[in-house]
C-alpha positions as CSV (number, residue, x, y, z in Angstrom):
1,X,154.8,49.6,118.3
2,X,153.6,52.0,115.1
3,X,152.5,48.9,113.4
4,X,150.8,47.8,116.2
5,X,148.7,50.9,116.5
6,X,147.9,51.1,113.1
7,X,146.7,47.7,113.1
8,X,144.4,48.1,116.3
9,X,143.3,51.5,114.9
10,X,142.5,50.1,111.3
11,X,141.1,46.7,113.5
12,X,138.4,49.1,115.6
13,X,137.6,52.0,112.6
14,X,136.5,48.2,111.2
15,X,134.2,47.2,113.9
16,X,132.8,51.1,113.8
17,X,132.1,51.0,109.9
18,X,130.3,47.0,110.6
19,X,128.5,48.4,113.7
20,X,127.1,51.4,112.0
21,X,126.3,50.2,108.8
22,X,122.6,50.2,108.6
23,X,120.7,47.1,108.3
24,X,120.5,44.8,105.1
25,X,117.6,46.5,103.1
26,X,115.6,45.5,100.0
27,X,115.8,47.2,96.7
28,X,113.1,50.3,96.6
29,X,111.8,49.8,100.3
30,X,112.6,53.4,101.1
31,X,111.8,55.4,98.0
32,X,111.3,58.6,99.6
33,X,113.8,58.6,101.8
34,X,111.5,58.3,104.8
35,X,113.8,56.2,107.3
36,X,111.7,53.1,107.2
37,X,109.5,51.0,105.1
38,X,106.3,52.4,104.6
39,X,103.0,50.7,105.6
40,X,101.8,48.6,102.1
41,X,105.5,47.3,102.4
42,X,105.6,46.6,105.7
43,X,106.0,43.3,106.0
44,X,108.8,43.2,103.5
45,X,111.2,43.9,106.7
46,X,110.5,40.4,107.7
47,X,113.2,37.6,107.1
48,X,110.2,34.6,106.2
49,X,108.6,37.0,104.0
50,X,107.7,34.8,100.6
51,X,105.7,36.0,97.9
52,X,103.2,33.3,98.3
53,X,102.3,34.0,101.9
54,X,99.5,36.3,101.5
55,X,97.8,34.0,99.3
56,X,97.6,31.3,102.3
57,X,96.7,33.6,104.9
58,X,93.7,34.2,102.1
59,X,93.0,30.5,101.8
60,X,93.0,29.2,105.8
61,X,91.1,32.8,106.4
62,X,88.1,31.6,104.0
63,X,88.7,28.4,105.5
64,X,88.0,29.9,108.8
65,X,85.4,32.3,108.1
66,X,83.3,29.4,106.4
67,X,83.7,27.4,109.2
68,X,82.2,29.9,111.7
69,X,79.6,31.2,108.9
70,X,78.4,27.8,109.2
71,X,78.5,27.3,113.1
72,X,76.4,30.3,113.3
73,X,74.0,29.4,110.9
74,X,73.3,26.0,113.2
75,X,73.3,28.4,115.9
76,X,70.7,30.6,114.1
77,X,68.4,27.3,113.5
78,X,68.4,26.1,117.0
79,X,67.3,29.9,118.1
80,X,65.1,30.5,115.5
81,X,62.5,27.9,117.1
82,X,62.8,30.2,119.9
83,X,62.3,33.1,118.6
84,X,60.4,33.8,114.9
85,X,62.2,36.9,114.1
86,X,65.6,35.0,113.9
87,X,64.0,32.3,111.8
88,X,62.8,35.0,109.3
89,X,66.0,36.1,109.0
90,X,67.7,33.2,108.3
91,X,64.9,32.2,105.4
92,X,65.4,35.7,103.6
93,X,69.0,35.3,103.8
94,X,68.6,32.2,102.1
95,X,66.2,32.9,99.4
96,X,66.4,37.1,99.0
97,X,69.5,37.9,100.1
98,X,69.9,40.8,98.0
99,X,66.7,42.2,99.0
100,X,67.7,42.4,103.1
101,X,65.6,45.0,105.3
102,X,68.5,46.2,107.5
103,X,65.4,48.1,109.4
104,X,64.5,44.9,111.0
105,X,66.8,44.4,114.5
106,X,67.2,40.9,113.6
107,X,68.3,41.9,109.9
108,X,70.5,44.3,110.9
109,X,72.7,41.8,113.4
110,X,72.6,39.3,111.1
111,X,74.1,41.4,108.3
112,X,76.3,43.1,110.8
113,X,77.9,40.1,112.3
114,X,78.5,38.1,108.5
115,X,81.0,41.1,108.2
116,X,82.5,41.5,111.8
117,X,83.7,37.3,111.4
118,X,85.9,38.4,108.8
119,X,88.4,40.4,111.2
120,X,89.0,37.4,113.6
121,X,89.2,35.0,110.7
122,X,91.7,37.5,109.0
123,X,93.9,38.2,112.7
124,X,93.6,34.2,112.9
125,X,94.9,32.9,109.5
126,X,97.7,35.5,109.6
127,X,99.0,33.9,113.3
128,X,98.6,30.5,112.1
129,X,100.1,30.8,108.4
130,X,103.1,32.9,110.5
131,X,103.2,36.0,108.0
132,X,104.2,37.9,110.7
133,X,103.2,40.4,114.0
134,X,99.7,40.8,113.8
135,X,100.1,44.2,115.3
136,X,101.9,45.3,111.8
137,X,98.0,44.9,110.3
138,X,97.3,47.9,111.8
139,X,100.0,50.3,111.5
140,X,103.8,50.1,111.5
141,X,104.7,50.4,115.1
142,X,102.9,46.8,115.5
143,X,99.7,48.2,116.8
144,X,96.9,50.4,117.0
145,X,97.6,53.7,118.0
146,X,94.9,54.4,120.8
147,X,95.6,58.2,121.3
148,X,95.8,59.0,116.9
149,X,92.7,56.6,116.1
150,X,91.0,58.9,118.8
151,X,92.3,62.2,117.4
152,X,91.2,61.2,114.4
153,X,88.0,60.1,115.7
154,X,87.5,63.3,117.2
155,X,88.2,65.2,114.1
156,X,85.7,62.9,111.7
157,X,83.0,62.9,114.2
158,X,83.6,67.5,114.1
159,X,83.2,67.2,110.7
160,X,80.0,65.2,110.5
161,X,78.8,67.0,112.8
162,X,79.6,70.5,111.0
163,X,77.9,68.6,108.2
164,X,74.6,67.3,109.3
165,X,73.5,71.0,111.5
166,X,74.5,72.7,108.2
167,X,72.4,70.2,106.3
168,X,69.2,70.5,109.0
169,X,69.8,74.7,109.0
170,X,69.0,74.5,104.7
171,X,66.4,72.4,105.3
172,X,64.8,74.2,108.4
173,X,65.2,77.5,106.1
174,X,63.6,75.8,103.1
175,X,60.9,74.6,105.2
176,X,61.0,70.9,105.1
177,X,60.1,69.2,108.2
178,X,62.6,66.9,109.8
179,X,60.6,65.7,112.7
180,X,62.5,62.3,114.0
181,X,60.2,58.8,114.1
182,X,60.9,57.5,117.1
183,X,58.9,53.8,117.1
184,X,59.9,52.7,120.8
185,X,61.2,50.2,121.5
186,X,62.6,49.2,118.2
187,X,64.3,52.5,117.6
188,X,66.4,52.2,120.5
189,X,67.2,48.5,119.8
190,X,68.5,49.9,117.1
191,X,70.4,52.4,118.0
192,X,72.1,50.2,120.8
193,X,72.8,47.6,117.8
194,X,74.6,50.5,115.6
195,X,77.0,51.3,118.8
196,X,77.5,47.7,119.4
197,X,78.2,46.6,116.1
198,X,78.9,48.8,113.5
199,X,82.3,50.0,115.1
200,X,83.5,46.1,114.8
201,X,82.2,46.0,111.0
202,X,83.8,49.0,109.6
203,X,87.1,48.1,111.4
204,X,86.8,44.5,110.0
205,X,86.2,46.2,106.9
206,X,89.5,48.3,106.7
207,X,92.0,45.5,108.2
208,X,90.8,43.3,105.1
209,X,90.9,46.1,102.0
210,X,93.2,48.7,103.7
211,X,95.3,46.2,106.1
212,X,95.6,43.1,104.2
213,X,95.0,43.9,101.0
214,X,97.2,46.6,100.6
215,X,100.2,45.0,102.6
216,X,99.6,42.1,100.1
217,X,99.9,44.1,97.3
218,X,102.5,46.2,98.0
219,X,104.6,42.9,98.9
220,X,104.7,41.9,95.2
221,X,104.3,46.1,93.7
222,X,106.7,48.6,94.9
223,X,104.6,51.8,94.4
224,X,101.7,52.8,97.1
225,X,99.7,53.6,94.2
226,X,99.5,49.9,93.3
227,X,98.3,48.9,96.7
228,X,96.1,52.0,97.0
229,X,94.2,51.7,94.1
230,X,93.6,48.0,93.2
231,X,91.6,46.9,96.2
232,X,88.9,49.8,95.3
233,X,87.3,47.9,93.0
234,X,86.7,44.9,95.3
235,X,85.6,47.2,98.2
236,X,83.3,49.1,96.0
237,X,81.4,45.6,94.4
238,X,80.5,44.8,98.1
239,X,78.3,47.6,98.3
240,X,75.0,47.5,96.4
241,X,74.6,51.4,95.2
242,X,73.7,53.2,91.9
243,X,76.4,54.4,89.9
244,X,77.0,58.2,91.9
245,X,76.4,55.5,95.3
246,X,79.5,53.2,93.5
247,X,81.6,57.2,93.1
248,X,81.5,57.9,96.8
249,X,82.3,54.4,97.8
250,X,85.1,54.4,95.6
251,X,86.3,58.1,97.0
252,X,86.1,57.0,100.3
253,X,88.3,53.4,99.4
254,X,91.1,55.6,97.7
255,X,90.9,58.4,100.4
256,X,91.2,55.3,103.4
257,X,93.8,54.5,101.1
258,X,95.9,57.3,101.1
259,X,95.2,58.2,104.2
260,X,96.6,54.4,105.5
261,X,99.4,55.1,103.6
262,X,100.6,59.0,104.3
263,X,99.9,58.0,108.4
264,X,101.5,54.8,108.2
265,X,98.0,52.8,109.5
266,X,94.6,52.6,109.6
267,X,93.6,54.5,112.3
268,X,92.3,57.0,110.1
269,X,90.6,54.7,107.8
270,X,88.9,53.5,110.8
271,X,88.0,56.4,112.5
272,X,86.2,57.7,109.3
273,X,84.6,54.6,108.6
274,X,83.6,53.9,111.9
275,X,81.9,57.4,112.2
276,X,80.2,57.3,108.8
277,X,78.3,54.4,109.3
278,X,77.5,55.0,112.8
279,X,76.2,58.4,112.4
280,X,74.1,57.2,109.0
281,X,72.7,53.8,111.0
282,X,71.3,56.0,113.4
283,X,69.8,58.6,111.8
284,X,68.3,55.8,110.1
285,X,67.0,54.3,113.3
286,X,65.0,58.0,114.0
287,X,63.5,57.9,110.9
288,X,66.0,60.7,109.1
289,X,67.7,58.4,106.6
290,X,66.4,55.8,104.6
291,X,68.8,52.7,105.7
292,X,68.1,50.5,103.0
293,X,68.6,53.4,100.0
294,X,70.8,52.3,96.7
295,X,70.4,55.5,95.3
296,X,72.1,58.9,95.8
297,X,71.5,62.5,94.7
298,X,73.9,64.4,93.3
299,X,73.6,67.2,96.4
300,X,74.5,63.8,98.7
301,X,77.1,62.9,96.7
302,X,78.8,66.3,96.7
303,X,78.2,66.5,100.2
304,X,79.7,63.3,100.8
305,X,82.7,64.2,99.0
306,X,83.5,67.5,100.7
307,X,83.7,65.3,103.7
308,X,85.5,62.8,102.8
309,X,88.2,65.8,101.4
310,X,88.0,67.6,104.7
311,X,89.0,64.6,106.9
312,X,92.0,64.1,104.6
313,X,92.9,67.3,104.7
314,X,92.1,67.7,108.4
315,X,94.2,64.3,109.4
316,X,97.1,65.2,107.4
317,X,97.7,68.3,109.1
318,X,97.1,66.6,112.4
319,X,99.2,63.8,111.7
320,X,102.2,66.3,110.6
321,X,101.4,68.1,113.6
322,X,101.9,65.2,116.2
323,X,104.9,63.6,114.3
324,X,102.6,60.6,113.6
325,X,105.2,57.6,112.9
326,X,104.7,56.6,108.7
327,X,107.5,54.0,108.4
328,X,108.7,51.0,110.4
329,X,112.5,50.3,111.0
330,X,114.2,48.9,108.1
331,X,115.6,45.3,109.0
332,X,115.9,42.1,108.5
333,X,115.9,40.9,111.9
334,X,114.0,37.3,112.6
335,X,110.6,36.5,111.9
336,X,108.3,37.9,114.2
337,X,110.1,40.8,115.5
338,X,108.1,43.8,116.0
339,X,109.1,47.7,114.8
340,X,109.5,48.8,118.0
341,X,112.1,45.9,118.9
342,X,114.1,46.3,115.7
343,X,114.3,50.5,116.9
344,X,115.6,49.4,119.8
345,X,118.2,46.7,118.6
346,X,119.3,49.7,116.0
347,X,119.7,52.3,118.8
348,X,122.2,49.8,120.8
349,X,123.9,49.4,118.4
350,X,124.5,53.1,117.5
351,X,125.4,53.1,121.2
352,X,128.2,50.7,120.9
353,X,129.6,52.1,117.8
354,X,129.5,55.3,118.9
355,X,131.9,54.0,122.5
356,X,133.9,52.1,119.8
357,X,134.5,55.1,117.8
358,X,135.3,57.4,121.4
359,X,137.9,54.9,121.4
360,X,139.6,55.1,118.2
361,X,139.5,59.0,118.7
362,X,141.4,58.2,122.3
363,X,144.2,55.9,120.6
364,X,144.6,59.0,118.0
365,X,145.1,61.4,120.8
366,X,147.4,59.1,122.4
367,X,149.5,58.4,119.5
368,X,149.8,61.8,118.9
């Protein structure tokens, strides 16, 4: 009977050690200690992860996005014998692109809705090439986080705001006048335009250098500084500035970054993206910013930065302050299972182990 016991006891303290043993990991995914696998790493978790992945996703997504540049070019042509603006687009585009008016509504658009294609072509690719959950492009629980991405919202658009009455109180006091230009209608066509697109091209903007890029990187580099730092130059060539322009661009890429990174998505990113270019378009529209400027000041550029340093400093408080999620379960669970699945497989199984080990302390007690 004592051997008996001993070999049920040393049978279920078995099944306990297999049952809580934490799932199959790779080498470095948890550096810090964090839990989980932090957001440029992210899709290391998955089980059909292969280095050369990324580099397809690339491929059918330019495959895609020419496709639809294309279909909306013919789409352009047919409405530009309707309408001349459209057809004055389409030949400057052709012949001086560099030299766009983004004043001009039709400009604008055209400009704005080049970038926005890249997002679906991007969400597409990845579904089709099977790199993974979509949702994990945005954060790691699998999707956007409605309630952060508006806190943070909330937060940049404080700050701007902060930014600009200070800025309109030093010139008031200085005595410039900053009397809006309101040319009606085509202010508010443009104004209506910078709502309705400009949200769409600075989130398109982040899931490619923040989302992709980064995940991309940091499947093939383990450290975040890899992934946070080598997409900057590619994001700040697609942005036709002087060289103190080219400095804020490339503070704002490695504070989205960072930001990406220490919150575990790009909620943040977005939300000071987003409220950057909405708030600059449409002072533009009034007649208070110059949209189509390549050069800044050095004041501007300080400004700029300050900003860009208070949001960070601002969202990283929040996000400690709401327990904002920074790593996804590590696992190696099938392709296509999302974070919040893998949680849940892991806490039934912490479940059962922990009934198996009740158990083995009962068959103690007894055989005591």
């Amino acid at each position: 009977m004592w051997i008996r016991g001993a070999a049920r006891q040393s049978h279920d303290m078995t099944i306990t050690r297999s049952m809580t043993k934490p799932p199959t990991t790779m080498a470095g995914a948890d550096p810090e200690g964090l839990g989980g696998v932090e957001f440029h790493r992210v899709t290391r978790v998955l089980s059909n992860h292969r280095w050369w992945r990324p580099i397809l996703v690339a491929a059918v997504a330019a495959t895609i996005y020419a496709a639809a540049f294309l279909l909306a070019m013919v789409l352009l042509a047919i409405a530009g014998i309707v309408f001349p603006g459209v057809e004055r687009v389409m030949d400057t585009f052709l012949r001086e692109a560099d030299v766009m008016d983004l004043s001009d509504p039709f400009m604008f658009a055209f400009a704005m809705g080049m970038l926005i294609l890249l997002l679906p072509a991007l969400l597409l690719a990845t579904r089709m090439v099977g790199a993974g959950p979509v949702g994990l492009l945005s954060s790691v629980v699998g999707r956007i986080r409605l309630r952060w991405l508006a806190l943070c919202g909330l937060a940049a658009i404080t700050i701007y705001a902060v930014a600009y009455v200070t800025q309109f109180l030093v010139a008031v006091a200085q005595g410039q006048s900053l009397a809006p230009t309101l040319d009606m209608p085509r202010a508010a066509v443009a104004v209506v335009l910078t709502l309705a697109l400009v949200p769409l091209q600075a989130a398109a903007e982040e899931y490619v250098f923040r989302g992709y890029l980064m995940q991309t990187i940091g499947g093939w580099l383990r450290h975040p500084a890899f992934a946070i730092l080598l997409p900057v130059p590619l994001f700040v060539l697609g942005h036709d500035y002087g060289l103190l322009g080219m400095t804020d661009v490339a503070a704002f890429a490695i504070a989205a970054g960072w930001l990406t990174w220490r919150t575990g998505g790009l909620e943040a990113a977005v939300a000071l993206h987003v409220v950057g270019n909405v708030s600059g378009f449409a002072l533009a529209a009034v007649g208070l910013m110059d949209i189509n400027a390549t050069e800044f000041g050095a004041g501007s550029l300080v400004i700029s930065l300050l900003l860009t340093l208070s949001f960070t400093v601002v969202v990283v408080r929040l996000s400690t302050g709401c327990c904002i999620q920074r790593t996804a379960p590590l696992t190696t669970d099938p392709a296509g299972i999302t974070p919040a699945t893998a949680a849940r497989t892991s806490r039934r199984k912490e479940l059962l182990a922990r009934r198996l080990e009740g158990r083995v302390r009962t068959g103690r007690d007894a055989q005591g």
